[in-house]
Wavefront OBJ file of the C-alpha trace (Angstrom):
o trace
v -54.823 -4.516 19.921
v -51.901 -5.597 17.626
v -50.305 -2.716 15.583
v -50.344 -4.500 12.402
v -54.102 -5.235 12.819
v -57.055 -3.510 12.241
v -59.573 -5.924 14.571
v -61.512 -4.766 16.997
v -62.038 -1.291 15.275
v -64.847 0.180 12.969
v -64.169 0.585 9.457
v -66.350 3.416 7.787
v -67.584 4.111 4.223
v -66.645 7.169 2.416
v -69.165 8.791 0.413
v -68.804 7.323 -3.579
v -67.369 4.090 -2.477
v -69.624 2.738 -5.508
v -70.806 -0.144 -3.799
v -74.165 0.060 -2.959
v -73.985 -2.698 -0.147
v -71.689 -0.704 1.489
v -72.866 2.921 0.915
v -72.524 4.635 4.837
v -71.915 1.394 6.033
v -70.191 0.692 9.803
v -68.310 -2.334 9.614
v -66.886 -4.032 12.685
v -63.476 -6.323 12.132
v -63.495 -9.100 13.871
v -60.005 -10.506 12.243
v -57.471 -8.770 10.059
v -54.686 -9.972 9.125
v -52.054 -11.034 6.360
v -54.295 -13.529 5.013
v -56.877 -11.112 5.090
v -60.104 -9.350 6.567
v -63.578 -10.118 8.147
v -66.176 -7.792 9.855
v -69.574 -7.439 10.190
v -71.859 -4.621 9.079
v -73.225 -2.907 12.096
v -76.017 -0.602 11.181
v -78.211 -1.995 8.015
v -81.170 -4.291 9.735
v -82.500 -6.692 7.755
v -85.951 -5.410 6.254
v -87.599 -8.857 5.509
v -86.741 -10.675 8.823
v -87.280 -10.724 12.554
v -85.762 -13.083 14.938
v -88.955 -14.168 16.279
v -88.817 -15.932 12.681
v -85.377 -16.649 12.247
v -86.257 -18.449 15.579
v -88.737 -20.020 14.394
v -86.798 -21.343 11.032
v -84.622 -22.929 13.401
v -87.200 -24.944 15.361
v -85.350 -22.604 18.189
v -88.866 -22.648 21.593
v -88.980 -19.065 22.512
v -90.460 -19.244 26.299
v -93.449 -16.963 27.060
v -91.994 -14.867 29.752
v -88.460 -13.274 29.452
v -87.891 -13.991 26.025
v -85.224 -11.724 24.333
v -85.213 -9.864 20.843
v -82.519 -8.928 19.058
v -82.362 -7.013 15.590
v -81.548 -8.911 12.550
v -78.648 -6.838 9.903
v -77.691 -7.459 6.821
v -74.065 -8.106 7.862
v -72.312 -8.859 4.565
v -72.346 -9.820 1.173
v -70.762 -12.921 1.786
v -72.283 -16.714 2.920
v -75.734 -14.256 3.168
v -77.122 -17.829 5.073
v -74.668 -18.428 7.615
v -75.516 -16.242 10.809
v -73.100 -14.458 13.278
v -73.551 -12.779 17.087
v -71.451 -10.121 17.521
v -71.648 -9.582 21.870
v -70.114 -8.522 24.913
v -67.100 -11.141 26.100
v -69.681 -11.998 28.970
v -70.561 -14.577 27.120
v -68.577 -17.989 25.500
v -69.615 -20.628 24.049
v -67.157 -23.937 23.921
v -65.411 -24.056 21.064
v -67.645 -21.390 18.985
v -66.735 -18.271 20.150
v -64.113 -15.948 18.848
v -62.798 -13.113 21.545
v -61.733 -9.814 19.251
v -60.801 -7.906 22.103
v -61.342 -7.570 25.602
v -64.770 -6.360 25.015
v -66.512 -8.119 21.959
v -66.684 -11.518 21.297
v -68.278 -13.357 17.766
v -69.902 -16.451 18.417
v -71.308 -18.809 15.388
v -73.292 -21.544 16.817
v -76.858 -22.079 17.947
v -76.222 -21.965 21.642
v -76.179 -18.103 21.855
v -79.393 -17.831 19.749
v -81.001 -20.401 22.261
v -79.868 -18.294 24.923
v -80.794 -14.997 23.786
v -84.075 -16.385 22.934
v -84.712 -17.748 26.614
v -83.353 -13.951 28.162
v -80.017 -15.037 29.014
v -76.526 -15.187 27.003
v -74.379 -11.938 26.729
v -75.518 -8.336 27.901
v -75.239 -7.140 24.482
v -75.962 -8.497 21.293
v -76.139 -8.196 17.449
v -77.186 -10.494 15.237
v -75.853 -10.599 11.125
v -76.482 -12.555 8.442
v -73.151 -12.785 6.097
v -70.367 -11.117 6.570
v -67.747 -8.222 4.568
v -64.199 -10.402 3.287
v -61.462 -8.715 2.285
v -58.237 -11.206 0.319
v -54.904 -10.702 1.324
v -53.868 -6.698 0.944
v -57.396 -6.166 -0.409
v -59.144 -4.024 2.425
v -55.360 -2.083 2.916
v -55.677 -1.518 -0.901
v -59.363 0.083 -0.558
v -58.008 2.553 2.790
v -55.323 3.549 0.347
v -57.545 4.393 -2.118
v -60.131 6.277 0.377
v -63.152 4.166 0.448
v -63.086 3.450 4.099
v -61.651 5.439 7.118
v -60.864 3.419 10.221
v -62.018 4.152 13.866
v -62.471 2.883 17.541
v -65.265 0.518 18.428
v -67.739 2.493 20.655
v -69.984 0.438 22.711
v -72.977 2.902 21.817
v -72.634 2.549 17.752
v -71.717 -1.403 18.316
v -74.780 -2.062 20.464
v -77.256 0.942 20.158
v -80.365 0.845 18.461
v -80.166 3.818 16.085
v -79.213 2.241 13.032
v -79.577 5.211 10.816
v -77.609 7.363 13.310
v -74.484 5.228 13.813
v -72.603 6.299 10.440
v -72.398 9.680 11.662
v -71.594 8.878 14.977
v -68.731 6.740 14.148
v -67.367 9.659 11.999
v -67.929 12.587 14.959
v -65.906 10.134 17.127
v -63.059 10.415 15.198
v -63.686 13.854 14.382
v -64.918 14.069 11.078
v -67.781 16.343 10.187
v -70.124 13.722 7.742
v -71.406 17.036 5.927
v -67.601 17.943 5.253
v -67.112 14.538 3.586
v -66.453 14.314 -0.518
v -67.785 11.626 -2.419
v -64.930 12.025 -4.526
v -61.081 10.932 -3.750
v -57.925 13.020 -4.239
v -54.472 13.153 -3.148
v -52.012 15.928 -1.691
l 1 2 3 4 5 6 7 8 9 10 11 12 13 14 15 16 17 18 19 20 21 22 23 24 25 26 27 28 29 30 31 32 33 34 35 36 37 38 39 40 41 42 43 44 45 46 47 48 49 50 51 52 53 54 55 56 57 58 59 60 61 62 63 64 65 66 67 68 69 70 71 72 73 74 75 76 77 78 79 80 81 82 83 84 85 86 87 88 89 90 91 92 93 94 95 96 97 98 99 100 101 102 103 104 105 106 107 108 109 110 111 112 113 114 115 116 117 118 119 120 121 122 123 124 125 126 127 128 129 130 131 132 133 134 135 136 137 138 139 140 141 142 143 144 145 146 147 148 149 150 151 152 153 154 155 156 157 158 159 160 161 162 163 164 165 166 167 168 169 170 171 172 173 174 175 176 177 178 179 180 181 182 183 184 185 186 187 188
C-alpha cells in the first residue's frame, strides 16, 4: 500500500458522527486518492433484499444444485442502484475488476453475480448496493475532525458473517476499547 493512500484499509465511525447512514459503520476503501475517496460499507445488510431476488431482478438462472448465496449490504449512500462485489483477488473479470491490494479485488459487472450464483467465482464475497464518496480532501477533512479512525483490512470483519459484531472488532484490532469511545470530539 501507497503511503499517501488510505485503500485497502477499513475506515471506522466514531460515536456522534451525526450521520445516521454511517453510525458504527465499517467502511472498506477501495481507492483514495487526490481526487478523492470510495469504499464500501461492510457490515449493514440490506433488510428488504436477498440475492435470490436481486437474482432474480436480473433474469440471472440460479442452478438447483450448488448454487451460492451471498448477503446483500447497504454499501453507500451513493448510486443506491448500481451494485458492487467486494472479493478475494482469486477472481477477475476482463476489464471489470479493480485489484485494491494483493488480497481484495472490486468487480462491477454481471459476470461475478452469474458466477457466484452457479457456486463458482471468488472464495470470498460481498455484495453492496451504492457506495460511501468522499471529494477531493473531504474524507482527510472528516479524520481531522474525528469522525472516522482508520485501520487494517482483516479478512474475518471483510468476509465474516457477523455483521453486528464487526464494528467492534475492527476497533479491538487496532486497539481501541468501543466502550472507551466518546461520542463527542476534542483536542489536546
Amino acid at each position: 500500500m501507497d503511503a499517501a493512500t488510505l485503500s485497502g484499509r477499513l475506515l471506522i465511525a466514531m460515536p456522534g458522527m451525526g450521520d445516521p447512514r454511517f453510525e458504527r459503520a465499517v467502511v472498506y476503501l477501495c481507492a483514495h486518492g487526490p481526487e478523492g475517496a470510495m469504499g464500501l460499507i461492510v457490515n449493514k445488510p440490506a433488510t428488504d433484499l436477498r440475492f435470490a431476488d436481486l437474482l432474480e431482478q436480473l433474469g440471472i438462472k440460479r442452478p438447483e444444485k450448488g448454487a451460492r448465496d451471498i448477503r446483500v449490504h447497504f454499501g453507500g449512500p451513493v448510486e443506491g442502484g448500481r451494485g458492487f462485489v467486494l472479493h478475494s483477488s482469486d477472481f477477475a473479470s476482463e476489464g471489470g475488476t479493480m485489484r485494491v491490494d494483493d488480497e481484495v479485488s472490486m468487480t462491477a459487472t454481471l459476470d461475478i453475480l452469474e458466477r457466484i450464483a452457479e457456486g463458482a467465482g471468488p472464495r470470498s464475497s460481498m455484495l453492496a448496493l451504492g457506495y460511501a464518496g468522499w471529494g477531493p480532501g473531504q474524507l482527510e477533512g472528516e479524520i481531522g475532525q474525528n469522525a472516522w479512525l482508520t485501520g487494517v483490512m482483516r479478512p474475518e470483519i471483510l468476509w465474516g458473517r457477523a455483521n453486528e459484531h464487526k464494528w467492534g472488532a475492527a476497533l479491538k484490532a487496532i486497539g481501541v476499547d468501543p466502550l472507551g469511545l466518546s461520542p463527542t470530539a476534542g483536542r489536546a
